[in-house]
C-alpha positions in Angstrom: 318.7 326.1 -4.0 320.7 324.1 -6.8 324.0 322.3 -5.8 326.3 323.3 -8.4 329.2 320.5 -8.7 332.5 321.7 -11.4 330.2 324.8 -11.8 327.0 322.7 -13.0 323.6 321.9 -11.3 323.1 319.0 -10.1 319.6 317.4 -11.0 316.9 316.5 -8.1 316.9 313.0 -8.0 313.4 312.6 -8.1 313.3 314.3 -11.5 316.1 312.0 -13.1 315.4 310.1 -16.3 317.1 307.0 -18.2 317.9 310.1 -21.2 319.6 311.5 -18.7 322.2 308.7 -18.7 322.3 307.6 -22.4 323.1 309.0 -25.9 322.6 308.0 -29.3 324.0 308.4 -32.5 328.0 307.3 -32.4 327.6 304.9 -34.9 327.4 307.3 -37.6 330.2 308.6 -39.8 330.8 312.1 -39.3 330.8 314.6 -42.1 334.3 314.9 -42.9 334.2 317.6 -45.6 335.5 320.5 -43.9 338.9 322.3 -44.4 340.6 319.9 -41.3 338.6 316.9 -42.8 337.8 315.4 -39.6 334.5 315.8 -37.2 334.8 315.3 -33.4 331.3 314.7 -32.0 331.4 314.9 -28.3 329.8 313.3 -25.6 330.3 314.8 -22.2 328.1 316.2 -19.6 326.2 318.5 -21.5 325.0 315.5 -23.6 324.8 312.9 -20.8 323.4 315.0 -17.4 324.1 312.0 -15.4 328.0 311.9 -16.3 328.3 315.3 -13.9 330.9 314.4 -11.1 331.8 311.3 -12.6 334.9 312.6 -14.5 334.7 311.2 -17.8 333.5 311.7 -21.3 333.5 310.5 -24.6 333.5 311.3 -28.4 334.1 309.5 -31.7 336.5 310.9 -34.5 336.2 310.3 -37.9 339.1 311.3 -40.3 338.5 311.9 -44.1 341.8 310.1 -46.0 344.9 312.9 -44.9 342.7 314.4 -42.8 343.3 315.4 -39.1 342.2 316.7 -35.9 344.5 319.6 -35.7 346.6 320.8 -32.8 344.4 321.0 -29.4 344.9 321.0 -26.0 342.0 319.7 -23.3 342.6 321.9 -20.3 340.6 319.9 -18.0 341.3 316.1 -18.9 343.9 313.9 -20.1 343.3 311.6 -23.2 343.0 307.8 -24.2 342.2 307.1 -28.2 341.5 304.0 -29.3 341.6 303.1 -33.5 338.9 301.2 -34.8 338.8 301.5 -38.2 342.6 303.0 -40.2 345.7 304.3 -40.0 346.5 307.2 -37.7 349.9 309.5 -36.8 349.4 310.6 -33.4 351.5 313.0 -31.4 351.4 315.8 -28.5 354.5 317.7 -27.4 355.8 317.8 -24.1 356.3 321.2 -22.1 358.9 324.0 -21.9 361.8 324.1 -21.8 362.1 320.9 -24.3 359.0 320.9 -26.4 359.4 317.4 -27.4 357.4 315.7 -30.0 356.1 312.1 -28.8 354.3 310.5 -31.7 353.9 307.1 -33.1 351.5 305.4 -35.9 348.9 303.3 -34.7 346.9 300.7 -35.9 343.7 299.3 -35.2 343.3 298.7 -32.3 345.6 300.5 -30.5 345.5 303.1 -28.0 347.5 306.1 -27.5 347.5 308.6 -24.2 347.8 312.4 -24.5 348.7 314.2 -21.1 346.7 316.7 -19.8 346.6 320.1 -21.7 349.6 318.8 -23.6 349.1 319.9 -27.3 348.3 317.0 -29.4 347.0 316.2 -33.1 346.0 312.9 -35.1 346.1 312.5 -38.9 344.8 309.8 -40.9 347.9 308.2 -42.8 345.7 305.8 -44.6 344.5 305.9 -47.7 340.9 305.2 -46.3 338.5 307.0 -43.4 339.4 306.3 -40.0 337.4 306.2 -37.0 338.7 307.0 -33.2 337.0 306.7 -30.0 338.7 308.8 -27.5 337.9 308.7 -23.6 338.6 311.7 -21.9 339.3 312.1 -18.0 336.8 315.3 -17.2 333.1 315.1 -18.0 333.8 319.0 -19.4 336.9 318.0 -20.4 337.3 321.8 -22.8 339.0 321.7 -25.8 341.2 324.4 -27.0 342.2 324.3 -31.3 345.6 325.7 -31.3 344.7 327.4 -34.6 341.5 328.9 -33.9 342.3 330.1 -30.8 345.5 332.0 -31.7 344.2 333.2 -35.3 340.6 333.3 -34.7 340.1 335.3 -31.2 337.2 337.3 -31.1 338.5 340.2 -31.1 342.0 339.2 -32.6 345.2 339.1 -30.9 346.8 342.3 -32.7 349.0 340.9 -35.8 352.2 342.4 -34.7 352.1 340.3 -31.2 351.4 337.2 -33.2 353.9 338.6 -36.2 356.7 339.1 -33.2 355.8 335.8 -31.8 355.5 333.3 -34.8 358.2 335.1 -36.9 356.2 335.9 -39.8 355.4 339.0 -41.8 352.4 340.8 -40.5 350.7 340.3 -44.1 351.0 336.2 -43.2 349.6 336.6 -39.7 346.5 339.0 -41.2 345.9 336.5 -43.8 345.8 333.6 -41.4 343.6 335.5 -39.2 341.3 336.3 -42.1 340.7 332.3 -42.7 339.7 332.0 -39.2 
């Protein structure tokens, strides 16, 4: 019988491997050319097996010049990013009732911390790519895109609760969902 530890199975000790507690490939530049010009390659436990029940992860961001890692939440982990290459604008907005933006540009080498399941972004203010590592305080820490998962649901949300809701004609919210 497997021992199932935050809902994953733990590996018989006999059959663990050195893979099982490495990665490779951080050191390469993401592809950036996408419509959010940024690429998020994660490293958590379904990359590392032997990072289950040790609550951490890890992944490195790379920013195309004005590009950014849009609106997100992690629902399971708070967030430390670290510049080390660029310019970035970082932010996350606190809760209801104030819904207060907290942001700052950093430098490199400089660390920001976004609360847990706080809504937060980046965007590279340089004029040059941009590189982030990011520790996060889960080893399946989730992440939720703000954008993708209010216009993109599969199936969608129907237009006139998201209409209501954002405060936009129902042709805007169909043709946002349409890009999604």
């Amino acid at each position: 019988m497997a021992v199932l530890v935050n809902g994953l199975a733990c590996k018989d000790p006999k059959s663990v491997q050195a893979s099982d507690f490495s990665f490779s490939g951080l050191h390469m530049l993401g592809n950036t050319s996408n419509a959010v010009g940024s690429r998020v390659p994660a490293v958590n436990v379904a990359q590392i097996p032997g990072l289950n029940t040790l609550g951490i992860s890890f992944a490195r961001i790379d920013y195309a010049p004005s590009g950014i890692n849009p609106p997100l939440t992690h629902p399971r982990a708070f967030e430390i990013l670290t510049v080390l290459e660029g310019s970035l604008e970082v932010g996350f907005v606190t809760s209801n009732p104030e819904n207060r933006l907290i942001a700052k540009v950093l430098q490199k080498g400089d660390v920001f911390v976004f609360p847990i399941n706080l809504v937060h972004f980046q965007r590279n203010v340089g004029t040059s790519n941009a590189v982030a590592l990011a520790a996060l305080g889960s080893q399946n820490p989730g992440v939720i895109t703000t954008a993708n998962a209010v216009f993109g649901s599969n199936p969608d949300i129907p237009s006139d609760i998201l209409a209501k809701a954002f405060q936009l004609h129902k042709n805007v919210v169909n043709s946002l969902q349409s890009k999604f």
